[in-house]
C-alpha positions as CSV (number, residue, x, y, z in Angstrom):
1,X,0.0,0.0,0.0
2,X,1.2,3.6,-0.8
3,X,1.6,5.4,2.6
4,X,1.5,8.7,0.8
5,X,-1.2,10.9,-0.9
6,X,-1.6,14.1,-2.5
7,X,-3.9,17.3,-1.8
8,X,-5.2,20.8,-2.0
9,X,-5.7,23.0,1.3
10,X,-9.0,23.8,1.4
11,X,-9.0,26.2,4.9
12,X,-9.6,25.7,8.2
13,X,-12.7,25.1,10.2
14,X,-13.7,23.7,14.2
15,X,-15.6,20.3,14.6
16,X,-16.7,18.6,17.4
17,X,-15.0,15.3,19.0
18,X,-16.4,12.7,21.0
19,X,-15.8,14.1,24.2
20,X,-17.4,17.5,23.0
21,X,-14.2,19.3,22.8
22,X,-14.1,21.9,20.2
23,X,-11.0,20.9,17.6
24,X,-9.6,23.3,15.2
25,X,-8.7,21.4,12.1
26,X,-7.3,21.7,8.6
27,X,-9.6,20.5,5.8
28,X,-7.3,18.6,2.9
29,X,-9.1,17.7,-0.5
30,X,-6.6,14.6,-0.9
31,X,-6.4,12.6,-3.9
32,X,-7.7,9.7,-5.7
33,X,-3.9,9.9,-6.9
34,X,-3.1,7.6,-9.8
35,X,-0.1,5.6,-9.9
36,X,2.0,6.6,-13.1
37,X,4.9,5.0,-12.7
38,X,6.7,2.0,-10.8
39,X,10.4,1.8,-10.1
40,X,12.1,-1.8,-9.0
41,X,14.9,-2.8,-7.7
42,X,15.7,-4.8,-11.1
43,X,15.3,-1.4,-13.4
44,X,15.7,1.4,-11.8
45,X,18.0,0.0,-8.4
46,X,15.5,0.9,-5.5
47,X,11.4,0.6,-5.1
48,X,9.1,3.7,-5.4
49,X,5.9,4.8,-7.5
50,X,5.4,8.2,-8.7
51,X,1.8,9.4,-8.3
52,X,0.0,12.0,-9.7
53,X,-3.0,14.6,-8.7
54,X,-4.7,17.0,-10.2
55,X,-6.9,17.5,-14.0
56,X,-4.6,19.3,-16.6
57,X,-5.3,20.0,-20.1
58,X,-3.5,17.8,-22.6
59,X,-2.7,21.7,-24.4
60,X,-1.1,22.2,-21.2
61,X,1.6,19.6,-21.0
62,X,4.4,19.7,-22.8
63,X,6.0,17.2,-24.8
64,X,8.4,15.4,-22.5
65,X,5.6,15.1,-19.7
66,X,2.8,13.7,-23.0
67,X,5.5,11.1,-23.6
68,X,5.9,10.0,-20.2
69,X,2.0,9.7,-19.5
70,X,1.4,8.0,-22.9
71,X,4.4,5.3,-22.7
72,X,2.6,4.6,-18.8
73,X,-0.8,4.7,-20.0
74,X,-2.4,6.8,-17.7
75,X,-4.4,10.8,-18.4
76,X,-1.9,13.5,-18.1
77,X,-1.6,15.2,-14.1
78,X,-0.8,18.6,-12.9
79,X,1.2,17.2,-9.9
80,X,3.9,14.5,-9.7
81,X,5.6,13.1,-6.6
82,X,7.5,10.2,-6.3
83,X,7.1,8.2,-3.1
84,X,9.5,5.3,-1.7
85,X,7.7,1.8,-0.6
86,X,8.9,-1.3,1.0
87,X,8.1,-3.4,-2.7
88,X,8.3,-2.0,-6.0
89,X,6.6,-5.0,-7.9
90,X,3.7,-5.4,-5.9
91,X,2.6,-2.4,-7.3
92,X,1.3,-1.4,-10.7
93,X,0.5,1.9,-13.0
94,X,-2.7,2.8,-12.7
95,X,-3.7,2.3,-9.4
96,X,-5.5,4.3,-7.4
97,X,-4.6,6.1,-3.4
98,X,-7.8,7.6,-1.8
99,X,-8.7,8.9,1.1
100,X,-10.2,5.5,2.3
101,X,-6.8,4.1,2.7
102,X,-6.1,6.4,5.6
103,X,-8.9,5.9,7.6
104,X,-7.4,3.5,10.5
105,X,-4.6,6.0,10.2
106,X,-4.4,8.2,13.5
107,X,-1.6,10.4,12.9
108,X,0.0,11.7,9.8
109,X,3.0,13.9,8.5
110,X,2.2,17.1,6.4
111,X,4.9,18.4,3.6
112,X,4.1,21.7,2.2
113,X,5.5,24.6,1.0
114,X,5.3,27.6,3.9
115,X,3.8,31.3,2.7
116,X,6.1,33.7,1.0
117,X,6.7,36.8,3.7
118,X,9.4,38.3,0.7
119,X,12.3,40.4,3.1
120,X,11.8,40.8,5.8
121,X,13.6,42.1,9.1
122,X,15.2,39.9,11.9
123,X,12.3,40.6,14.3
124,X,9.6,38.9,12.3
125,X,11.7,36.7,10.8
126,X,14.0,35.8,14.1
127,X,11.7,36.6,17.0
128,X,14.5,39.1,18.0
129,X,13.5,42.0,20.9
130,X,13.4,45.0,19.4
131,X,15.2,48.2,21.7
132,X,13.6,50.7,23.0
133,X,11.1,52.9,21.4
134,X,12.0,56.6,23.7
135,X,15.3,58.6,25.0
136,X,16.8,59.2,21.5
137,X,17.3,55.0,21.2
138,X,18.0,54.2,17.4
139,X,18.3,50.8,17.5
140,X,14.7,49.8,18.0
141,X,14.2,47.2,15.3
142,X,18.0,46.9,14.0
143,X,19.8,43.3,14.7
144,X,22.5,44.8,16.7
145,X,26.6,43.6,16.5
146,X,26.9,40.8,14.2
147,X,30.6,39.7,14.8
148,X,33.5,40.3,17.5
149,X,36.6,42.3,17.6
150,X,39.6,41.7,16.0
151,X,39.2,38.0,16.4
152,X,37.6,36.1,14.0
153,X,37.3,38.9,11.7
154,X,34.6,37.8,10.2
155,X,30.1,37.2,10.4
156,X,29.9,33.9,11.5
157,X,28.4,31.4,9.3
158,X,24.2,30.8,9.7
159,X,24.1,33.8,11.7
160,X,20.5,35.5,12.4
161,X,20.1,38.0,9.6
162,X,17.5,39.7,7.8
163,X,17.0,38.2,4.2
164,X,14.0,36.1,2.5
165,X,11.6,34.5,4.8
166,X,9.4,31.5,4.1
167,X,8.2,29.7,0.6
168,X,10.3,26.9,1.5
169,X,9.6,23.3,2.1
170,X,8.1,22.1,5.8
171,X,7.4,19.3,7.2
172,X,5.1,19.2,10.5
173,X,5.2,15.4,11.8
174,X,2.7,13.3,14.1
175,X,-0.3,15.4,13.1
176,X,-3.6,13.6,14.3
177,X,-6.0,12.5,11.6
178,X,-9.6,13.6,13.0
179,X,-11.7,12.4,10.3
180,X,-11.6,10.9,6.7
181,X,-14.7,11.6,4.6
182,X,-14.1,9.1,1.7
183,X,-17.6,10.6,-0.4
184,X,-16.1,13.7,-0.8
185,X,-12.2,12.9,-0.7
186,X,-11.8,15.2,2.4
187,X,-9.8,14.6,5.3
188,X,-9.7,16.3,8.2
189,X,-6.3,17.3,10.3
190,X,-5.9,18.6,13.3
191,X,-4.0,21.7,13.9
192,X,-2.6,24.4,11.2
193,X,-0.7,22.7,7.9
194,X,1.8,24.9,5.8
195,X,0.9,26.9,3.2
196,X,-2.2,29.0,1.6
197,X,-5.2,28.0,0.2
198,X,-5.5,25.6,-2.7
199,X,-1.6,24.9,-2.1
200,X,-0.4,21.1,-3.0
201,X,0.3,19.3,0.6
202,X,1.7,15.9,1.1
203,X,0.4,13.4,3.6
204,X,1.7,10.1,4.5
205,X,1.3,7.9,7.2
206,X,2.9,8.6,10.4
């Protein structure tokens, strides 16, 4: 079985658990993902399928991508991720992952890609305290010294700077699975997810 599926991020909304608790969760339109390509051991020297998600116009894919659907025989797909599993050859192209496949599941990981925040400072983007804001202080959102005396010389490497902050790939593990709705291809995860709305998320089985 493919421990992995693909999805959109539909929002956010609260339901209601059994022990009337109010649960803030992420609603994920996941899948059915078609399986457009196996990998072996014997061909390609480790086991993984590649699955796909998502309608796309055959006008919109270019040639490379048409070849690749048509020698697999499967419709063309928007999105494309290749997943490792434990045996390449008990799987084959064109099956299908739904949501049904997760629903003894009770936790799962999320990959996404975080919002874009563009440039930004290093007290939204480190938490740093800013200085204070009266008494001719100038140095109320500035990072400060960045590097010693005469010794090393030099800014340390990875230290806290200003620069781009966010669209970059997260992962947010042990996430518990509230609800699967298999009808509608929903599922419903507890807590905040990375990314906007409509943004392609990853969940596989914790």
């Amino acid at each position: 079985m493919v421990s992995t599926i693909l999805g959109r991020k539909l929002g956010m909304t609260q339901v209601w658990d059994e022990d009337d608790n109010v649960v803030p969760v992420t609603v994920i339109q996941a899948g059915p993902c078609t399986v457009s390509q196996v990998k072996t051991k014997a061909t390609d020297g480790y086991d993984a399928v590649q699955i796909g998600f998502g309608d796309i116009k055959s006008k919109h894919v270019n040639k490379p991508m048409a070849g690749h659907f048509a020698a697999h025989g499967v419709e063309p797909m928007r999105y494309l991720r290749e997943v490792r599993v434990e045996n390449g050859e008990e799987h084959h192209t064109g099956d299908v992952v739904t949501v049904a496949d997760f629903a003894g599941v009770k936790s799962v990981d999320v990959i996404g890609t975080s919002k874009g925040k563009g440039f930004q400072g290093t007290v939204k983007r480190w938490n740093f305290s800013r200085g204070p804001m009266t008494h001719g202080c100038r140095n109320q959102r500035k990072p400060g010294s960045i590097g010693q005396c005469a010794y090393p010389a030099r800014v340390r490497k990875g230290l806290h700077m200003y620069g781009h902050m966010g669209d970059e790939r997260v992962t947010v593990k042990n996430l518990k699975l509230v609800r699967v709705d298999a009808e509608q291809n929903l599922m419903l995860i507890k807590g905040a997810v990375p990314g906007g709305k409509n943004a392609l998320v990853q969940v596989r089985m914790a």
